[in-house]
C-alpha positions in Angstrom: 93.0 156.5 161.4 95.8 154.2 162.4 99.4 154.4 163.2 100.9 151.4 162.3 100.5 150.9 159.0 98.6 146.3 159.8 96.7 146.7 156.3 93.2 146.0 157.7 92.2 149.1 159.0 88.5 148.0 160.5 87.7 151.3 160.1 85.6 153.2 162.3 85.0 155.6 160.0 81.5 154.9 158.8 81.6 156.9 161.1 82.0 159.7 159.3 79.0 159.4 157.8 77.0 159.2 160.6 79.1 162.1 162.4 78.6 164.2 159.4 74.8 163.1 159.6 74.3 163.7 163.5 76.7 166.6 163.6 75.7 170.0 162.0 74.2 173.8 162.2 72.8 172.8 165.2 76.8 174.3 167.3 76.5 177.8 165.4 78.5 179.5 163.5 81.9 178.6 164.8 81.4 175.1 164.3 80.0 175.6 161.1 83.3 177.6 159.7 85.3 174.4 160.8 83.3 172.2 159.5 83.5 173.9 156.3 87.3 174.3 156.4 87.4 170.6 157.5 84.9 169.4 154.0 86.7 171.3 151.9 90.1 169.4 152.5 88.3 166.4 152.7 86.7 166.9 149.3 88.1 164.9 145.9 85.6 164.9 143.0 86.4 162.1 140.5 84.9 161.7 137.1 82.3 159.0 136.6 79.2 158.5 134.6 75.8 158.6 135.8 75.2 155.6 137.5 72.8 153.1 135.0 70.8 151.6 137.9 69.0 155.1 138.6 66.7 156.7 136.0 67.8 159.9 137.7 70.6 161.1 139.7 70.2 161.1 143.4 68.6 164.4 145.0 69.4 165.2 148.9 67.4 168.0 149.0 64.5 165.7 147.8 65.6 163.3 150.4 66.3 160.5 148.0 67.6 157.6 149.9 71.5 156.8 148.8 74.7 155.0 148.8 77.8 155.3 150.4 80.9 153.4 149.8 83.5 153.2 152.6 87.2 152.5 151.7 89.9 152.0 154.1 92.7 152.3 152.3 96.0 151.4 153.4 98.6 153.5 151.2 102.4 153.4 151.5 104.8 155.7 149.6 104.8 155.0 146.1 102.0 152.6 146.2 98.7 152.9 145.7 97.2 150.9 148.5 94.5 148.5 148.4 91.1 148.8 149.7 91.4 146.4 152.6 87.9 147.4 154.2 84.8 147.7 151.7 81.4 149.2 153.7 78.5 150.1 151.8 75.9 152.4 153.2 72.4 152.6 152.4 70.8 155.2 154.0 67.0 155.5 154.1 65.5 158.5 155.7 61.5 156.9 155.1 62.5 154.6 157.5 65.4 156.1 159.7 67.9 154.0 158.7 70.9 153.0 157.6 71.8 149.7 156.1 75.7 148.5 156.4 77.2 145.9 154.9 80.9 144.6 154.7 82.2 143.3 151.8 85.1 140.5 152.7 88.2 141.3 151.0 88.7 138.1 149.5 85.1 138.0 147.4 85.8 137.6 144.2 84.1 139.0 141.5 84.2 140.8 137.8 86.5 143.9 138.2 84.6 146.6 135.9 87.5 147.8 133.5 89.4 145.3 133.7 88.1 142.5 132.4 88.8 139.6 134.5 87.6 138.1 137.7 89.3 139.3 141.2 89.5 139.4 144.7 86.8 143.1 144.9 89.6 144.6 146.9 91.8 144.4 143.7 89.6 147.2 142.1 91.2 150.0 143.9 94.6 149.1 143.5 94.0 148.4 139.5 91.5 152.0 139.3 91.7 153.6 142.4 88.1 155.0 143.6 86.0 154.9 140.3 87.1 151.1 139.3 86.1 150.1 142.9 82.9 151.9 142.6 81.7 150.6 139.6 83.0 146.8 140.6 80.6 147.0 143.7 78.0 148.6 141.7 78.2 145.9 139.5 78.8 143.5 142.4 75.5 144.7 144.7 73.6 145.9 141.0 73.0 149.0 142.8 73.9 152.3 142.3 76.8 154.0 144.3 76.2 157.1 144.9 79.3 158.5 146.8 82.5 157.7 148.5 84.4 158.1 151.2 87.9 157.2 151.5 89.3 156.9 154.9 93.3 156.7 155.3 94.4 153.8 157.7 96.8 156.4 159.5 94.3 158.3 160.4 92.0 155.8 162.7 93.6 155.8 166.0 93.3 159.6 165.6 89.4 158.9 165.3 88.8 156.9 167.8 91.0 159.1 170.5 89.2 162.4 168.9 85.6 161.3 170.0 87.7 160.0 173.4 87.6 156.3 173.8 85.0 154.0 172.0 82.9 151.4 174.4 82.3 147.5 173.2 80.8 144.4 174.1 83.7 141.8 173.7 82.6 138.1 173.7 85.6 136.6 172.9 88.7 136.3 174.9 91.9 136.9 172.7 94.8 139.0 172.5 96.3 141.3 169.9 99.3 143.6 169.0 100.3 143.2 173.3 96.8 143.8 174.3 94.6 141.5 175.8 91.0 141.4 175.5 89.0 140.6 178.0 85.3 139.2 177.8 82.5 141.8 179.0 82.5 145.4 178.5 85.6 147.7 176.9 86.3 150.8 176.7 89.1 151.2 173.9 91.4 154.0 173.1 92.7 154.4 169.3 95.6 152.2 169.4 93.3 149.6 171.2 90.3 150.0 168.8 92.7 149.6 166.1 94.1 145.8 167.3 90.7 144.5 168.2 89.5 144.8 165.0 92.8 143.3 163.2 92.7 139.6 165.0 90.6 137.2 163.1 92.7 134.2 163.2 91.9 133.3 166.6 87.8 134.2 165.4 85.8 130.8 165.1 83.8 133.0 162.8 86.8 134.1 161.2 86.6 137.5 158.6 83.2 137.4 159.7 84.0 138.1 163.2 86.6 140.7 162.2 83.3 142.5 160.6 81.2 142.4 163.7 84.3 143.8 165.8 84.8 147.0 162.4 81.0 147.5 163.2 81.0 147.7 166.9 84.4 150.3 166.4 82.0 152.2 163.7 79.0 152.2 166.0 81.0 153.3 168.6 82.4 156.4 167.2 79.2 157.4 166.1 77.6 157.0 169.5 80.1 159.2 170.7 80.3 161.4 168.0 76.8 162.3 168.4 77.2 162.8 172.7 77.1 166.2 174.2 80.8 165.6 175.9 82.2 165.0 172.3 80.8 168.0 170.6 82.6 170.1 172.9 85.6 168.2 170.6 84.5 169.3 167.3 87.5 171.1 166.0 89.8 167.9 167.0 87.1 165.7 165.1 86.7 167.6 162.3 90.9 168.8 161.9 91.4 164.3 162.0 88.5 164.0 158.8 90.2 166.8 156.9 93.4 165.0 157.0 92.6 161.5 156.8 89.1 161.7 155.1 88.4 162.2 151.1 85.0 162.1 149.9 82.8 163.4 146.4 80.4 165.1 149.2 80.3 168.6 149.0 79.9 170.7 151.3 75.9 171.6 150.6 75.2 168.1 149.8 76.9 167.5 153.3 74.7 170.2 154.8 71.7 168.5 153.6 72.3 165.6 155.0 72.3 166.7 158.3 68.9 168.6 157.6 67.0 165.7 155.7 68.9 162.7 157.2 69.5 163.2 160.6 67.3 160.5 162.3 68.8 157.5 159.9 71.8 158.0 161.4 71.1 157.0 164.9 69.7 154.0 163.3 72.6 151.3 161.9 71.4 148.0 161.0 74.2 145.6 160.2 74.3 143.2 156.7 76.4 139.6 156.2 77.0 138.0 153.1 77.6 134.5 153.3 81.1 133.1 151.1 82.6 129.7 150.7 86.7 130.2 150.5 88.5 128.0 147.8 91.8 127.7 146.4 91.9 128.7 142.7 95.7 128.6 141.4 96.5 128.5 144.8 94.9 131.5 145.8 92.1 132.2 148.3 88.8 133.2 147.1 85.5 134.1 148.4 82.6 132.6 146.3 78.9 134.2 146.6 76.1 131.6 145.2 73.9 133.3 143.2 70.9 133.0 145.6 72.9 134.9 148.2 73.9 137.4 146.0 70.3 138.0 144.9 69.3 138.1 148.7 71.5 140.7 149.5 71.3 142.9 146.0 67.0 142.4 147.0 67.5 143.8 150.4 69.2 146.7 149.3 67.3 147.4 146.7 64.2 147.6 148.7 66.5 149.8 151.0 67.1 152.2 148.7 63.5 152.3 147.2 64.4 151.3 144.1 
Protein backbone atom coordinates (compact mmCIF):
# COMPACT_ATOMS: atom_id res chain seq x y z
CA UNK A 1 0.00 0.00 0.00
CA UNK A 2 2.38 2.72 -0.94
CA UNK A 3 4.38 3.72 -3.91
CA UNK A 4 7.20 5.40 -2.74
CA UNK A 5 8.99 3.41 -0.75
CA UNK A 6 9.07 6.80 2.89
CA UNK A 7 9.49 3.84 5.45
CA UNK A 8 6.56 4.75 7.69
CA UNK A 9 3.80 3.39 5.98
CA UNK A 10 0.77 4.58 8.50
CA UNK A 11 -0.93 1.86 7.30
CA UNK A 12 -4.48 1.77 6.66
CA UNK A 13 -4.58 -1.64 6.58
CA UNK A 14 -6.04 -2.51 9.94
CA UNK A 15 -8.10 -2.36 7.70
CA UNK A 16 -8.00 -5.44 6.58
CA UNK A 17 -9.09 -6.79 9.41
CA UNK A 18 -12.05 -5.02 9.79
CA UNK A 19 -12.80 -5.37 5.83
CA UNK A 20 -12.29 -9.11 6.20
CA UNK A 21 -14.62 -8.70 9.35
CA UNK A 22 -17.46 -6.52 7.70
CA UNK A 23 -17.02 -8.11 4.36
CA UNK A 24 -18.24 -11.76 3.69
CA UNK A 25 -21.01 -14.52 2.37
CA UNK A 26 -23.25 -11.93 2.64
CA UNK A 27 -22.17 -10.84 -1.91
CA UNK A 28 -22.76 -14.69 -2.91
CA UNK A 29 -20.98 -16.89 -4.50
CA UNK A 30 -18.89 -14.76 -6.82
CA UNK A 31 -17.54 -12.75 -4.23
CA UNK A 32 -16.98 -15.58 -2.22
CA UNK A 33 -14.58 -17.43 -5.04
CA UNK A 34 -12.54 -14.11 -4.99
CA UNK A 35 -12.26 -13.83 -1.73
CA UNK A 36 -11.04 -17.17 -1.50
CA UNK A 37 -8.55 -16.81 -4.38
CA UNK A 38 -7.60 -13.51 -2.75
CA UNK A 39 -6.88 -15.49 1.18
CA UNK A 40 -5.15 -17.95 -0.32
CA UNK A 41 -2.32 -15.71 -1.75
CA UNK A 42 -2.48 -13.75 1.14
CA UNK A 43 -1.88 -16.71 3.48
CA UNK A 44 1.89 -17.47 5.11
CA UNK A 45 1.80 -19.96 8.03
CA UNK A 46 4.89 -19.61 10.28
CA UNK A 47 5.98 -21.93 12.98
CA UNK A 48 5.52 -20.77 16.52
CA UNK A 49 4.63 -22.37 19.83
CA UNK A 50 1.47 -22.11 21.57
CA UNK A 51 1.34 -18.96 23.02
CA UNK A 52 2.06 -19.34 27.14
CA UNK A 53 -0.38 -16.52 28.19
CA UNK A 54 -3.52 -18.78 27.12
CA UNK A 55 -4.29 -22.12 28.83
CA UNK A 56 -5.83 -22.94 25.47
CA UNK A 57 -5.47 -21.99 21.98
CA UNK A 58 -7.87 -19.44 20.69
CA UNK A 59 -11.29 -20.83 19.15
CA UNK A 60 -13.22 -18.51 16.41
CA UNK A 61 -15.90 -20.81 16.13
CA UNK A 62 -16.31 -20.46 19.97
CA UNK A 63 -16.04 -16.78 19.50
CA UNK A 64 -12.99 -16.44 21.68
CA UNK A 65 -12.00 -12.86 21.72
CA UNK A 66 -8.23 -12.48 19.95
CA UNK A 67 -5.26 -10.67 18.82
CA UNK A 68 -4.02 -9.30 15.88
CA UNK A 69 -0.71 -7.86 15.09
CA UNK A 70 -0.40 -5.37 12.21
CA UNK A 71 3.04 -4.96 10.58
CA UNK A 72 3.77 -2.54 7.96
CA UNK A 73 6.69 -3.46 6.60
CA UNK A 74 8.74 -1.57 4.42
CA UNK A 75 11.03 -4.20 2.30
CA UNK A 76 13.61 -3.26 -0.29
CA UNK A 77 15.45 -5.82 -2.52
CA UNK A 78 17.70 -7.78 -0.54
CA UNK A 79 16.67 -6.53 2.67
CA UNK A 80 14.45 -7.54 4.99
CA UNK A 81 12.61 -4.47 5.98
CA UNK A 82 11.75 -3.35 9.29
CA UNK A 83 8.45 -3.14 10.85
CA UNK A 84 7.97 0.60 10.83
CA UNK A 85 4.15 0.49 11.96
CA UNK A 86 3.29 -1.98 14.98
CA UNK A 87 -0.84 -2.16 15.57
CA UNK A 88 -2.23 -4.57 17.90
CA UNK A 89 -5.86 -5.66 17.69
CA UNK A 90 -7.94 -6.89 20.32
CA UNK A 91 -11.08 -7.78 19.17
CA UNK A 92 -13.93 -8.58 21.62
CA UNK A 93 -17.16 -9.83 20.11
CA UNK A 94 -19.01 -9.72 24.12
CA UNK A 95 -18.72 -6.32 23.66
CA UNK A 96 -18.54 -5.32 19.93
CA UNK A 97 -15.33 -4.12 19.84
CA UNK A 98 -12.16 -3.76 18.83
CA UNK A 99 -9.32 -2.35 20.80
CA UNK A 100 -6.21 -0.64 18.72
CA UNK A 101 -3.13 0.31 19.89
CA UNK A 102 0.03 1.65 18.17
CA UNK A 103 3.23 0.72 19.34
CA UNK A 104 5.90 3.73 18.60
CA UNK A 105 8.77 2.49 16.70
CA UNK A 106 11.27 3.79 18.91
CA UNK A 107 9.97 1.79 22.39
CA UNK A 108 12.45 -0.06 23.49
CA UNK A 109 12.13 -3.22 24.99
CA UNK A 110 13.66 -7.02 25.42
CA UNK A 111 13.81 -8.52 21.87
CA UNK A 112 12.63 -12.26 22.58
CA UNK A 113 15.50 -14.38 20.91
CA UNK A 114 17.86 -12.14 21.00
CA UNK A 115 18.78 -11.39 24.07
CA UNK A 116 19.26 -7.73 24.42
CA UNK A 117 17.19 -4.68 24.79
CA UNK A 118 15.93 -2.73 21.36
CA UNK A 119 14.02 -0.38 19.72
CA UNK A 120 10.45 -3.21 19.25
CA UNK A 121 10.70 -2.40 15.60
CA UNK A 122 14.25 -4.15 15.58
CA UNK A 123 12.43 -7.57 16.15
CA UNK A 124 11.28 -8.03 12.61
CA UNK A 125 14.32 -7.17 10.99
CA UNK A 126 16.49 -9.53 13.45
CA UNK A 127 13.38 -12.63 13.21
CA UNK A 128 11.06 -11.52 10.80
CA UNK A 129 7.29 -12.16 11.92
CA UNK A 130 7.66 -14.75 14.85
CA UNK A 131 10.55 -12.64 16.75
CA UNK A 132 8.19 -9.62 16.46
CA UNK A 133 5.44 -11.60 17.70
CA UNK A 134 6.81 -12.89 20.58
CA UNK A 135 8.68 -9.44 21.54
CA UNK A 136 5.09 -7.77 21.70
CA UNK A 137 3.81 -10.72 23.40
CA UNK A 138 6.28 -10.31 25.83
CA UNK A 139 6.04 -6.56 25.60
CA UNK A 140 1.89 -6.25 26.09
CA UNK A 141 2.16 -9.97 28.25
CA UNK A 142 -0.54 -11.00 26.12
CA UNK A 143 -1.00 -13.55 23.78
CA UNK A 144 -0.74 -12.77 19.93
CA UNK A 145 -2.78 -14.64 18.23
CA UNK A 146 -2.26 -13.86 14.48
CA UNK A 147 -0.66 -11.52 12.05
CA UNK A 148 -0.98 -9.63 9.36
CA UNK A 149 1.73 -8.24 7.33
CA UNK A 150 0.90 -5.44 5.07
CA UNK A 151 3.55 -4.35 2.35
CA UNK A 152 4.14 -0.50 2.22
CA UNK A 153 3.80 -0.70 -1.64
CA UNK A 154 0.76 -1.75 -1.43
CA UNK A 155 -1.19 1.19 0.59
CA UNK A 156 -1.94 3.83 -1.99
CA UNK A 157 -3.46 0.89 -3.82
CA UNK A 158 -5.81 0.43 -0.60
CA UNK A 159 -6.78 3.51 -0.09
CA UNK A 160 -7.75 4.28 -4.01
CA UNK A 161 -9.49 0.53 -4.09
CA UNK A 162 -12.17 1.53 -1.45
CA UNK A 163 -12.08 5.11 -3.55
CA UNK A 164 -10.86 7.91 -1.45
CA UNK A 165 -10.74 7.87 2.40
CA UNK A 166 -12.50 11.10 4.35
CA UNK A 167 -10.64 12.77 7.57
CA UNK A 168 -11.01 15.31 10.07
CA UNK A 169 -7.65 17.37 9.74
CA UNK A 170 -6.88 19.73 12.71
CA UNK A 171 -3.68 20.68 11.89
CA UNK A 172 -2.53 22.78 9.06
CA UNK A 173 0.83 21.35 7.45
CA UNK A 174 2.12 20.23 4.35
CA UNK A 175 3.71 17.06 3.10
CA UNK A 176 5.39 15.32 0.02
CA UNK A 177 3.84 18.73 -2.27
CA UNK A 178 0.49 18.45 -0.65
CA UNK A 179 -0.92 20.78 1.56
CA UNK A 180 -3.33 20.08 4.24
CA UNK A 181 -5.80 22.03 5.07
CA UNK A 182 -7.75 22.24 8.44
CA UNK A 183 -11.48 20.85 8.31
CA UNK A 184 -12.72 18.03 6.37
CA UNK A 185 -10.52 15.79 3.62
CA UNK A 186 -11.16 13.66 1.36
CA UNK A 187 -7.75 11.85 0.44
CA UNK A 188 -6.80 9.71 -2.46
CA UNK A 189 -3.88 6.95 -1.87
CA UNK A 190 -0.96 9.05 -2.66
CA UNK A 191 -2.57 11.69 -0.36
CA UNK A 192 -3.48 9.31 2.50
CA UNK A 193 -0.05 8.05 2.25
CA UNK A 194 1.79 11.76 2.99
CA UNK A 195 -0.60 12.73 5.73
CA UNK A 196 0.22 10.07 7.74
CA UNK A 197 4.21 10.40 7.12
CA UNK A 198 4.65 14.26 8.66
CA UNK A 199 5.24 14.21 12.33
CA UNK A 200 7.90 16.78 12.60
CA UNK A 201 5.74 19.62 12.27
CA UNK A 202 3.14 17.48 14.94
CA UNK A 203 3.29 19.31 18.50
CA UNK A 204 2.25 15.89 19.62
CA UNK A 205 4.93 14.45 17.57
CA UNK A 206 4.85 10.28 16.79
CA UNK A 207 1.84 10.60 18.71
CA UNK A 208 0.09 12.65 16.26
CA UNK A 209 1.40 10.51 13.36
CA UNK A 210 -0.71 7.61 15.20
CA UNK A 211 -3.92 9.58 15.42
CA UNK A 212 -3.50 10.49 11.62
CA UNK A 213 -2.55 6.01 10.84
CA UNK A 214 -5.86 5.61 12.77
CA UNK A 215 -8.03 8.06 11.08
CA UNK A 216 -6.43 6.45 7.44
CA UNK A 217 -7.40 2.84 9.12
CA UNK A 218 -10.87 3.95 10.20
CA UNK A 219 -11.34 5.41 7.01
CA UNK A 220 -10.83 2.47 4.82
CA UNK A 221 -12.87 0.47 6.91
CA UNK A 222 -15.78 2.87 6.78
CA UNK A 223 -15.67 2.59 3.29
CA UNK A 224 -14.84 -0.81 2.94
CA UNK A 225 -17.90 -1.72 4.68
CA UNK A 226 -20.28 0.97 2.23
CA UNK A 227 -22.58 -0.30 -0.30
CA UNK A 228 -20.72 1.82 -3.20
CA UNK A 229 -17.40 -0.05 -2.30
CA UNK A 230 -18.70 -3.54 -2.36
CA UNK A 231 -19.57 -3.13 -5.81
CA UNK A 232 -15.37 -2.90 -5.77
CA UNK A 233 -14.68 -6.14 -4.21
CA UNK A 234 -12.54 -7.80 -6.83
CA UNK A 235 -10.18 -4.53 -6.86
CA UNK A 236 -10.10 -4.73 -3.00
CA UNK A 237 -9.58 -8.12 -2.63
CA UNK A 238 -6.86 -8.51 -6.00
CA UNK A 239 -4.66 -5.25 -3.72
CA UNK A 240 -4.85 -7.76 -0.19
CA UNK A 241 -3.64 -10.81 -2.18
CA UNK A 242 -0.74 -8.92 -3.34
CA UNK A 243 0.24 -6.80 -0.64
CA UNK A 244 -1.36 -8.67 2.34
CA UNK A 245 0.20 -11.96 4.25
CA UNK A 246 -1.48 -13.22 7.10
CA UNK A 247 -1.51 -16.94 9.38
CA UNK A 248 -5.56 -16.50 8.80
CA UNK A 249 -6.92 -19.14 6.99
CA UNK A 250 -9.45 -19.02 5.00
CA UNK A 251 -12.19 -20.82 7.45
CA UNK A 252 -10.89 -19.04 10.33
CA UNK A 253 -11.36 -15.84 8.04
CA UNK A 254 -14.89 -17.08 7.40
CA UNK A 255 -15.67 -17.18 10.86
CA UNK A 256 -14.83 -14.11 11.62
CA UNK A 257 -17.17 -12.58 9.47
CA UNK A 258 -19.97 -14.94 11.08
CA UNK A 259 -18.99 -14.52 14.85
CA UNK A 260 -17.31 -11.08 14.66
CA UNK A 261 -19.07 -9.02 12.53
CA UNK A 262 -20.43 -6.26 14.86
CA UNK A 263 -16.85 -5.62 16.61
CA UNK A 264 -15.67 -4.39 13.65
CA UNK A 265 -17.86 -1.41 13.19
CA UNK A 266 -16.60 -0.66 16.65
CA UNK A 267 -12.70 0.73 16.87
CA UNK A 268 -11.66 2.16 19.98
CA UNK A 269 -8.22 3.74 19.84
CA UNK A 270 -5.17 2.98 22.75
CA UNK A 271 -1.98 5.44 23.56
CA UNK A 272 0.92 4.51 25.45
CA UNK A 273 2.60 7.19 27.00
CA UNK A 274 6.97 7.21 26.43
CA UNK A 275 9.69 9.49 27.50
CA UNK A 276 12.48 9.71 24.52
CA UNK A 277 16.19 9.61 25.77
CA UNK A 278 19.47 9.38 24.24
CA UNK A 279 21.28 6.10 25.18
CA UNK A 280 24.80 5.84 23.21
CA UNK A 281 23.41 8.45 21.23
CA UNK A 282 20.47 6.79 20.18
CA UNK A 283 16.79 7.57 20.64
CA UNK A 284 14.71 5.59 22.77
CA UNK A 285 11.22 5.30 23.92
CA UNK A 286 11.00 4.45 27.70
CA UNK A 287 7.51 2.89 29.18
CA UNK A 288 7.40 3.27 33.23
CA UNK A 289 6.34 0.31 34.57
CA UNK A 290 2.89 1.80 35.81
CA UNK A 291 2.05 2.61 32.17
CA UNK A 292 3.00 -0.58 31.01
CA UNK A 293 0.88 -2.27 33.54
CA UNK A 294 -2.12 0.11 32.53
CA UNK A 295 -2.04 -0.77 29.18
CA UNK A 296 -1.13 -4.75 29.54
CA UNK A 297 -4.48 -4.43 32.31
CA UNK A 298 -6.68 -2.97 29.70
CA UNK A 299 -6.02 -5.41 27.29
CA UNK A 300 -6.20 -8.12 29.32
CA UNK A 301 -9.58 -7.29 30.44
CA UNK A 302 -10.16 -6.83 26.60
CA UNK A 303 -9.47 -10.05 25.72
CA UNK A 304 -11.22 -11.69 28.81
CA UNK A 305 -8.37 -13.00 30.11
Amino acid sequence: MRSRKKKTWKKVTAAILSLLVIGGGAYGYTVYKSLNKAVDAMHQPIERKQSEKRDEAVSLKAKDPFSVLMLGVDEREGDKGRSDTMIVLTVNPNNNSVKMLSIPRDTRTEIIGKGKEDKINHAYAFGGVPMAMDTVEDFLDIPIDYYIQVNMEGFTDMVDAVGGVTVQNDLDFSQDGFHFAKGELTLNGAQALSYTRMRKEDPQGDFGRQTRQRQIIEGVVKEGASLSSLTKFSDIFTVLGKNVKTNLTFDQIAAIQKGYKDAGTSIQQMQIQEQGKMINNIYYGLVSSEEKQRVQNELKTQLEL
